[in-house]
C-alpha positions in Angstrom: 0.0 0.0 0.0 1.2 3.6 -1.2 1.7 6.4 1.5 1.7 9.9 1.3 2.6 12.6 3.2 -0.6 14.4 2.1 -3.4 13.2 -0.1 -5.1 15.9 -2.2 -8.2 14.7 -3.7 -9.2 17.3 -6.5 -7.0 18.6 -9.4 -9.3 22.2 -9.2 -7.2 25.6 -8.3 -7.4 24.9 -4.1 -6.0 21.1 -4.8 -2.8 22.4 -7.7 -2.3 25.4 -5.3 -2.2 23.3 -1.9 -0.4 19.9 -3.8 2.4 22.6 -5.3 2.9 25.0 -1.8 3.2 21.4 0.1 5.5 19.9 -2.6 7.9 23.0 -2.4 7.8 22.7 1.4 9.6 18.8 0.7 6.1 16.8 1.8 5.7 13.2 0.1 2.3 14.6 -1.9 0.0 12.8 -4.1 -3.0 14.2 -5.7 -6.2 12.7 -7.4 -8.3 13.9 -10.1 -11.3 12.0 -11.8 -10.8 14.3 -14.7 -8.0 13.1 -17.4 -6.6 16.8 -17.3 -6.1 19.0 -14.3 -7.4 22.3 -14.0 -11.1 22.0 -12.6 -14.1 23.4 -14.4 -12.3 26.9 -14.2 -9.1 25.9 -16.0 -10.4 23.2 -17.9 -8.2 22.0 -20.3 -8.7 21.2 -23.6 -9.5 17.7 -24.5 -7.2 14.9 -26.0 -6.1 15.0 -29.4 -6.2 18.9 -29.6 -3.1 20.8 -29.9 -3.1 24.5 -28.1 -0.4 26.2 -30.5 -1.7 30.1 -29.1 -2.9 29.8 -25.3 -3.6 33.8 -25.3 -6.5 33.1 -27.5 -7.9 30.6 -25.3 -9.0 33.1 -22.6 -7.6 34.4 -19.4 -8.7 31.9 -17.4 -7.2 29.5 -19.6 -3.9 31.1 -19.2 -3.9 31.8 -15.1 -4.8 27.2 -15.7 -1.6 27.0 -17.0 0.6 29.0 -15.0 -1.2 27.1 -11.7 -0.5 23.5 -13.4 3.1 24.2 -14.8 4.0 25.1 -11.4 2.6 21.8 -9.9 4.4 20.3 -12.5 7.8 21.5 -12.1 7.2 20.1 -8.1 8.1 16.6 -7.1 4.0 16.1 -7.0 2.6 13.2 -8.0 -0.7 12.9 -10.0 -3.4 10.8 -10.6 -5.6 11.3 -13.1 -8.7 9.6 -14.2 -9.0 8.1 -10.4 -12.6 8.1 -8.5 -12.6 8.4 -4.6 -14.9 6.3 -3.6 -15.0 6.2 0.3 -12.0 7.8 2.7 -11.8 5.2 6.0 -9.2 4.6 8.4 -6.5 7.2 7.2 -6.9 5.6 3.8 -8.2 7.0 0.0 -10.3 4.0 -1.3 -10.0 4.9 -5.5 -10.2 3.4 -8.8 -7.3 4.3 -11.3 -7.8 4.9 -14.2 -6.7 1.0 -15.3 -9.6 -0.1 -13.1 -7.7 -1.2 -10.5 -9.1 -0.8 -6.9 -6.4 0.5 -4.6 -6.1 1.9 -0.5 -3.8 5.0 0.0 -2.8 5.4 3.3 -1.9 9.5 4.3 -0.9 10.9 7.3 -2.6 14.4 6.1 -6.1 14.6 3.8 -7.0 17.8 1.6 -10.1 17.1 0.3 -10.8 19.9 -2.7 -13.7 18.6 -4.6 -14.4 21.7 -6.1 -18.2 22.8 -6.8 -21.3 22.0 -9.5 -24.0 23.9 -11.2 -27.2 24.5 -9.1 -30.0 22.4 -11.0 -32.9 24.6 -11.2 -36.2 22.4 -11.6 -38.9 23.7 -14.2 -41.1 22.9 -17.0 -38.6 21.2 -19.6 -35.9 21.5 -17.7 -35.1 17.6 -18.5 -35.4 18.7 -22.8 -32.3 18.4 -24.9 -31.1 21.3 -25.4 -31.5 22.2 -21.8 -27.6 22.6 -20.3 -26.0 24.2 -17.3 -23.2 26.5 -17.7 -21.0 24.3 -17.0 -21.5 21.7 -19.5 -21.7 24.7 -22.1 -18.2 25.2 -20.4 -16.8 21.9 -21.1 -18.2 21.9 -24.4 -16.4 25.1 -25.3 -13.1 24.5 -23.1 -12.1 20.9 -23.9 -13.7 20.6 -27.4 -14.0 23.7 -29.0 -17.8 23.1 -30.1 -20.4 25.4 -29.5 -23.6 23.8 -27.5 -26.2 25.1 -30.3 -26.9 28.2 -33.1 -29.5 29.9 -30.7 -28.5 30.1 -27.7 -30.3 32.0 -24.4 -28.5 32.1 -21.2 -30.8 31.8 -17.5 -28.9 32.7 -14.5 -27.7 34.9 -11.8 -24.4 36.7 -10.7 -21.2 37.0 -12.1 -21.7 33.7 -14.3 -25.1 35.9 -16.4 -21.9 38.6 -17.6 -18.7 36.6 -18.1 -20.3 33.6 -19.4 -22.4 34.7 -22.7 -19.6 37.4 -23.2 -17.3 34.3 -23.6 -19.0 32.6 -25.9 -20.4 35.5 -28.2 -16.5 35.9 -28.3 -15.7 33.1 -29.8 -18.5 33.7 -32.5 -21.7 31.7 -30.5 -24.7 33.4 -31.6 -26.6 34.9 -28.0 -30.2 35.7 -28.6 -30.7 36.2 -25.0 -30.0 36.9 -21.4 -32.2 37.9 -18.3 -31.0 37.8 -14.4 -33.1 36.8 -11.6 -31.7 40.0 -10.0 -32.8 43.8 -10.1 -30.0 45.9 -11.4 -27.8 46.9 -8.2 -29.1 50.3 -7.1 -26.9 52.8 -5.3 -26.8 51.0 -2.3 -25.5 47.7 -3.3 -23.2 49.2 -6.0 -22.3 51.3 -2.9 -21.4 48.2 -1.1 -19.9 46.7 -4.2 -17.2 49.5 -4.6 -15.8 49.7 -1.1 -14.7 46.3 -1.7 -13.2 47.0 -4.8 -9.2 46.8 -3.0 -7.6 44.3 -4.1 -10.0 43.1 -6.5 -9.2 45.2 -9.3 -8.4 42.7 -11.7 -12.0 41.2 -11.4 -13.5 44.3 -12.2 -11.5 44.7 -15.4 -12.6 41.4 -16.5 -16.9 42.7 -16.2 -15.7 45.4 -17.6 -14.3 44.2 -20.7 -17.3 41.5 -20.8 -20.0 44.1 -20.5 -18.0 46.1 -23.8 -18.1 43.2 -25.3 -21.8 42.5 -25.1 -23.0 46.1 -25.6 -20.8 46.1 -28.5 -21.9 43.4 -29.8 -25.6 44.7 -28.9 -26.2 41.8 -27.0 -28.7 43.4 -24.0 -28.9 41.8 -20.0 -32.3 42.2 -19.2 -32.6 42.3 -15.2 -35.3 40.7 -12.8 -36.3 37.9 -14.7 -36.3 34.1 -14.5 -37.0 31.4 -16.8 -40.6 30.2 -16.8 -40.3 27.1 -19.1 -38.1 25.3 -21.7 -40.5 24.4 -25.0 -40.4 22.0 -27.4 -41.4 18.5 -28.6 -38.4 16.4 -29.0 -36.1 19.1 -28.3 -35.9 22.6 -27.2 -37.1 25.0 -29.5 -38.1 28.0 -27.6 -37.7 29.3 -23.9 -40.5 31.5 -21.5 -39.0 33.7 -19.2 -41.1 36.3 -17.3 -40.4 39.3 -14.6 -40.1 38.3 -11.1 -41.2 39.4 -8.0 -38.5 40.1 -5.1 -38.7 36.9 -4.2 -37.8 35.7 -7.8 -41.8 34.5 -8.2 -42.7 35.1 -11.9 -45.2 37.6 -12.3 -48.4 36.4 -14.3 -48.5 38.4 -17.3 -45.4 39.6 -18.3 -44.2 36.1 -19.9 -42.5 36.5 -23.1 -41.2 33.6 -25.6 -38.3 33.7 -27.5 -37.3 30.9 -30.3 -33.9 28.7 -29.0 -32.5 25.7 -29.5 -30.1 25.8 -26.7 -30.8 27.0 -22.7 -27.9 27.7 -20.6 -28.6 27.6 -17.1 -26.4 29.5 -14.5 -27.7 30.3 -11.3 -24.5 29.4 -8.8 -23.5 26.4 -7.7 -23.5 23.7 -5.1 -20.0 22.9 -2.7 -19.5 18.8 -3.2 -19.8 18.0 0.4 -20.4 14.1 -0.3 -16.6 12.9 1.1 -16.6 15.4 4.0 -19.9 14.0 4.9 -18.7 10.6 4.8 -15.9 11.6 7.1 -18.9 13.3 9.5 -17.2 16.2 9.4 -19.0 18.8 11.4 -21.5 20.7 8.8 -23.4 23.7 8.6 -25.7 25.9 6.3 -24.8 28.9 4.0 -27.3 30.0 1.2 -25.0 32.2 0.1 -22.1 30.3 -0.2 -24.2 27.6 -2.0 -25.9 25.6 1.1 -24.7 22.7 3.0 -20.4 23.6 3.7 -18.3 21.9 6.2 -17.0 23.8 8.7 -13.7 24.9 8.9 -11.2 26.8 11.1 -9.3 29.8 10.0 -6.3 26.9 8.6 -8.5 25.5 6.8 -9.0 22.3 9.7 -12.2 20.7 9.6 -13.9 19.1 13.2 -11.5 15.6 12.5 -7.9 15.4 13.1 -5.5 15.5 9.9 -8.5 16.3 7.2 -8.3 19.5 6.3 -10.7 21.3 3.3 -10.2 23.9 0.7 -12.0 25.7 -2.6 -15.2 25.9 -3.4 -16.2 22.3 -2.0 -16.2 23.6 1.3 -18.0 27.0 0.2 -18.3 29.0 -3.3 -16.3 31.7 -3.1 -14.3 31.7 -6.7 -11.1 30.3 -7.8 -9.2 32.9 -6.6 -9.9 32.3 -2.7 -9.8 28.7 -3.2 -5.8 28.9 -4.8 -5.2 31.2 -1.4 -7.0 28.7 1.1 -5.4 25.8 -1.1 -2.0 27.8 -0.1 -2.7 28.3 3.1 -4.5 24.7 4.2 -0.8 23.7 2.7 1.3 25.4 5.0 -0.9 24.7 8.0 0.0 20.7 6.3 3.6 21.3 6.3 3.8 22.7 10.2 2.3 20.1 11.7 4.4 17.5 10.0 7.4 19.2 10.7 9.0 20.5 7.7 8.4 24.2 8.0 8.6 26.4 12.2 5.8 28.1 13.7 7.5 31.1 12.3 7.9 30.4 8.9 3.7 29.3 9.2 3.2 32.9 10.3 5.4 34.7 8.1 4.5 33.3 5.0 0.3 32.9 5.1 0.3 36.9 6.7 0.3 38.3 2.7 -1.8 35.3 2.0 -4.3 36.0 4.8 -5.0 39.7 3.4 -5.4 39.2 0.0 -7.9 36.4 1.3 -9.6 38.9 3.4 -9.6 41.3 0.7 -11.4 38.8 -1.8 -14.0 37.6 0.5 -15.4 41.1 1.2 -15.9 41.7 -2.7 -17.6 38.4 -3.1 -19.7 38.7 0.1 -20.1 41.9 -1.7 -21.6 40.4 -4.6 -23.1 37.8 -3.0 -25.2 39.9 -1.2 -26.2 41.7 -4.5 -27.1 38.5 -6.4 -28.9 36.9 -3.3 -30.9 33.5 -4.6 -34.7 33.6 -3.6 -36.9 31.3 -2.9 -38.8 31.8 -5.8 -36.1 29.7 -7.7 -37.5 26.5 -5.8 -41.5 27.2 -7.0 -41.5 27.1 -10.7 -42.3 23.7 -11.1 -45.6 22.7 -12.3 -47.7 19.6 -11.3 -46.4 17.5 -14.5 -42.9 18.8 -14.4 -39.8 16.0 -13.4 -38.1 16.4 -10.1 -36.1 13.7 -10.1 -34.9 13.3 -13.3 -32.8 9.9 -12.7 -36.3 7.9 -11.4 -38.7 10.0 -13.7 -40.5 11.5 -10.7 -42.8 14.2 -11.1 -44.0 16.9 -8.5 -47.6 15.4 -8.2 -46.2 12.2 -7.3 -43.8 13.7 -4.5 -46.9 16.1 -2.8 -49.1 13.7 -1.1 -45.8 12.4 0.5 -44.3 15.8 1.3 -47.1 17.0 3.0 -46.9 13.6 5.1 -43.5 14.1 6.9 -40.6 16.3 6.9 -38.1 14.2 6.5 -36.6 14.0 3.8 -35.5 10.4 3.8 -39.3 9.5 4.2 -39.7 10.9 0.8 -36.8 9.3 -0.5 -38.0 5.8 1.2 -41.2 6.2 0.0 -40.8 7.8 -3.8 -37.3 6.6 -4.3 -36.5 10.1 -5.4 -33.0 10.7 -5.3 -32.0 7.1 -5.2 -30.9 7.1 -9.0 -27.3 8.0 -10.4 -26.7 11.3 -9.5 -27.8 9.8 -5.5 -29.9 13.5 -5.3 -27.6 16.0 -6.3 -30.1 17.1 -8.7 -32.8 17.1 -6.9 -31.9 17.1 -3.1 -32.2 20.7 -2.6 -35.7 21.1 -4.7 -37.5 18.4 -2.7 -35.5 20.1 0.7 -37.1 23.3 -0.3 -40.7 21.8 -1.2 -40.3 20.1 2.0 -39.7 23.5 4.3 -42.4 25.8 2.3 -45.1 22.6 3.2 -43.7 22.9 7.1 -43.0 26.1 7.6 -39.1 25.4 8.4 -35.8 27.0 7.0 -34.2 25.2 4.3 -31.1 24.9 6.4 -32.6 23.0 9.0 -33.8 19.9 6.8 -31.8 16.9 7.2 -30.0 16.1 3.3 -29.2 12.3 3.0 -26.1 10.5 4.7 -23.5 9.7 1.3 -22.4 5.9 1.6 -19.5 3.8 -0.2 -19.3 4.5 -3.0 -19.2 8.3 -3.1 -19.7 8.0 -7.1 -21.0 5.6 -9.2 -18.9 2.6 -10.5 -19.0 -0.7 -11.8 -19.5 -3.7 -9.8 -16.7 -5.1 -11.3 -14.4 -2.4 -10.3 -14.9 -3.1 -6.9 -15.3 -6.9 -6.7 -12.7 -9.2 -5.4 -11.2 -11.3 -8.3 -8.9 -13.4 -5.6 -12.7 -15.0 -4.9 -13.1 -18.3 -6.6 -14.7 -20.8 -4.7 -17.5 -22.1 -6.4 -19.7 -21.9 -3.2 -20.0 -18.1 -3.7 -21.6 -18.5 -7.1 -25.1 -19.8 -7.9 -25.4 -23.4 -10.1 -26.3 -22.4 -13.6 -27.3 -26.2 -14.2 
């Protein structure tokens, strides 16, 4: 059995920043990615058989990617790619490589990075093809230069509704549309917005050169408005979005249609809590850093001895905090193996530590501006699929909702959230049905307890081969 030093389990910017800064401080490190390229859905890379001859043309974020992953490689590092985590027990990484082998890793330090994914927002034809999140319009874009469709109208909220169209109408993608849930930030929030502006200069320049482009392009964000329904017969071929309330509730009336034949949705994202969970790491509840987080101390140390937590897994706050808390998680590592003095812990995460500070205040900034509302958990109709993995619809899920509050009495009794994606699609929808039937925060209602394995995989990935003896098998005769 392999041992490490440190395990890092995420190849996203906290898990290259933390794997490199540990590395450079002479810990034995190892890190896993699922993903066959590092990077993370930030600094995705592009796929294989691709050739990048002018990275410049690729994007910025595309070139801040390769500066973070040359450094990791230039460290003494090791990678695994294509590896899935499926449990973490005993001081040991239970995976499957990339040759299908099942294998134990044994650390003496965790870093669990897992990174973050899109919020699934539940409407009428939300389930059509033609119906992606942002980031799956990423990946098509980033890793195989292919647009996700000719007409393409863009749903969301925050940052994501700016940058996101603006890169794609860049590299030619024809936008016929974007709205945000959100009002237009009046003086008081753009108030708030600007005295966090230190330090954060560089993101600002970025929405500025997004908005140019859209407004030269004549490509027009149309504020306080959410997507009603997704239309079409075999695929989409037209979208319904309406003004909203301040609660982001449509507002009958004021529906308009426009013809598409591809959605992008974008309304935040959702930390991957699943391994810290497994771990029963001490959790807690943040809306506005996407929902369920584990709880962390200012090191980034979770409630359990030698597992520590970085990026936007433990809490969306952007790429840029999550390479500082990566850094910092690191050093914290490094100290209490040994390899660097209390000192040196001090002296180097103090510049760390205020740029961190200086980046969380913009985002909580922003955050605050681009709120989510409950409204984005009520535009489901009676017909329309909450669980999309066992085909469930909303009328099927009420009688039982308004039965119980718990939510794994629905899932006993409906199966909802039992299928592939074991309810990370539709956790949170039937969470929030279940609270607006009972009167009770969102927060407060119980998610589901992960279990080996922590993502799907094949039986026979998993399945002893040494096991031979015919009195384990049934008589085919």
């Amino acid at each position: 059995m392999q041992e490490f030093d440190l395990v890092v389990i995420g190849g996203g910017p906290a898990g290259i920043a933390a794997a490199t800064t540990a590395s450079n401080h002479n810990l034995d490190v190892l890190l896993i990615d699922e993903r066959s390229t590092l990077g993370g859905q930030i600094y995705k890379r592009v796929g294989p058989g691709f050739e990048v001859k002018n990275s410049i043309k690729l994007g910025a974020d595309y070139l801040r990617g390769e500066v973070l992953i040359k450094s990791l490689t230039k460290s003494n590092a090791e990678v695994m790619l294509e590896t899935t985590v499926l449990s973490v027990e005993d001081s040991q990484v239970i995976v499957v490589t990339a040759d299908n082998k099942y294998e134990s890793i044994k650390y003496k330090k965790l870093l669990i990075t897992p990174g973050a994914y899109d919020r699934p927002v539940v409407f009428p034809g939300w389930t059509l093809p033609g119906v992606i999140t942002a980031g799956a319009a990423q990946s098509l874009v980033k890793t195989q230069r292919v647009l996700p469709g000719s007409k393409i109208f863009f749903a969301g909220s925050g940052p994501l509704a700016l940058a996101f169209p603006a890169q794609l109408s860049k590299m030619g993608a024809n936008i016929v549309g974007i709205i945000e849930a959100a009002p237009r930030p009046g003086l008081v929030k753009s108030f708030r917005i600007a005295k966090s502006l230190r330090g954060n200069l560089d993101l600002i320049r970025d929405a500025f050169f997004y908005q140019f482009h859209l407004v030269k392009s004549r490509i027009r964000i149309k504020y306080g408005r959410i997507i009603v329904s997704a239309n079409g017969t075999d695929r989409l071929e037209s979208i319904t979005y309406a003004r909203v309330d301040k609660n982001w509730r449509p507002i009958s009336g004021t529906e308009k249609t426009v013809p598409a034949d591809t959605l992008c949705i974008g309304y935040g994202f959702f930390p991957s809590v699943e391994l810290f969970k497994i771990l029963n790491c001490e959790m807690s509840y943040d809306e506005s850093r996407g929902g369920t987080v584990v709880q962390l101390d200012e090191w980034g140390s979770t409630s359990l001895p030698n597992v520590f937590g970085a990026g936007d897994g433990t809490g969306v706050s952007g790429s840029y905090v999550a390479i500082l808390n990566g850094q910092i998680a690191a050093l914290r590592i490094a100290y209490e193996l040994d390899k660097i003095s209390e000192k040196t812990l001090f002296s180097l995460s103090k510049s760390i530590r205020k740029e961190v500070n200086l980046r969380k205040k913009f985002q909580k900034a922003i955050n605050h501006a681009y709120a989510v509302k409950s409204g984005i958990y009520q535009l489901a109709s009676s017909e329309t699929i909450i669980c999309r993995c066992e085909s469930i619809p909303l009328k099927d899920l009420l009688p039982i909702i308004e039965s119980t509050s718990d939510f794994s009495v629905v899932k006993a009794y409906s199966r909802c959230g039992m299928g592939l994606c074991q309810g990370r699609n539709c956790q949170r929808q039937v969470s929030a049905l279940i609270a607006a039937k009972h009167g009770l925060d969102l927060g407060k209602i119980p998610g589901t307890t992960p279990r080996f394995p922590a993502k799907p995989v094949l039986l026979g990935q998993i399945a002893d081969s040494s096991i031979r003896d015919e009195k384990y098998f049934i008589d085919e005769q």
